[in-house]
N, C-alpha and C positions, 0 to 999 in steps of 0.2 A: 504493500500500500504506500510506503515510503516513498519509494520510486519512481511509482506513478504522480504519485503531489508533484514530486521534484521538475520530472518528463513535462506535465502541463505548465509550470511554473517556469520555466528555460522558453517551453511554444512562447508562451505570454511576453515573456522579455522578449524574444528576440522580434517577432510582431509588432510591440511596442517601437523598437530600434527601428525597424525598415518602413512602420510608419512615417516616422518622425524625419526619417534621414529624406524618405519618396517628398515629402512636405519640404521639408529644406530645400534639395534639389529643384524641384517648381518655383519655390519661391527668386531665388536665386540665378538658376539656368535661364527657366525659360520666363519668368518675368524681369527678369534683370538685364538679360540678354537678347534670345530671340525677340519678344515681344516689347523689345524696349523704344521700336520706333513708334509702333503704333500709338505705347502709352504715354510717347511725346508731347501728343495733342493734348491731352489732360494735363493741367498746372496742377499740381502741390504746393499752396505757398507761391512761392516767385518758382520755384523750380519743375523741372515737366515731372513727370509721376514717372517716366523710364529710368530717367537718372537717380530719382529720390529710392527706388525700389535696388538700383544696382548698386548704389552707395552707402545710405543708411536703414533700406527696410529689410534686405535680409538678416541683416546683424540683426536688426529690431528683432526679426522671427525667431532668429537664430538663440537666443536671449529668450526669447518669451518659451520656443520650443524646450532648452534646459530647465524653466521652474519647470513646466507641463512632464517632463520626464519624471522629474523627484517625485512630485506630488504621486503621480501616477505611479511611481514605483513602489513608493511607501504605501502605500495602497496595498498592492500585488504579494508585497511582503507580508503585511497583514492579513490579508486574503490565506495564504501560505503557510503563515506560521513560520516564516523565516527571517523574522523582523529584528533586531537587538533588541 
């Protein structure tokens, strides 16, 4: 019974992980890059929304995505029983 806690508790982290990372990489690749002429035409501020997203909003996600991890992991631990 052990084992299997363990076995689903590793699925759940590693799920968590490749969410998180597919999220980053969207945020980042393809709004920061591919799509960053079209999001030209939109200002942020004085600045266009492509640039603001290549520059300062993936770090934003990036940042927002590590509390989202904790929080959720501490969770998972508890869920688990593998919490300190």
């Amino acid at each position: 019974m052990e084992g299997t806690r363990l076995v689903e508790y590793w699925k759940k982290n590693v799920a968590l992980i490749r969410n998180l990372l597919i999220v980053w990489a969207l945020v980042s690749y393809v709004l920061g890059i591919l799509l960053a002429e079209p999001l030209s035409g939109v200002r942020l501020g004085s600045l266009p929304l492509g640039f603001w997203f290549a520059q300062q909003g993936s770090i934003y996600i990036f940042v927002i995505l590590i509390f989202y991890y904790a929080w959720r992991m501490d969770q998972l631990d508890r869920e688990h029983h593998v919490h300190e």
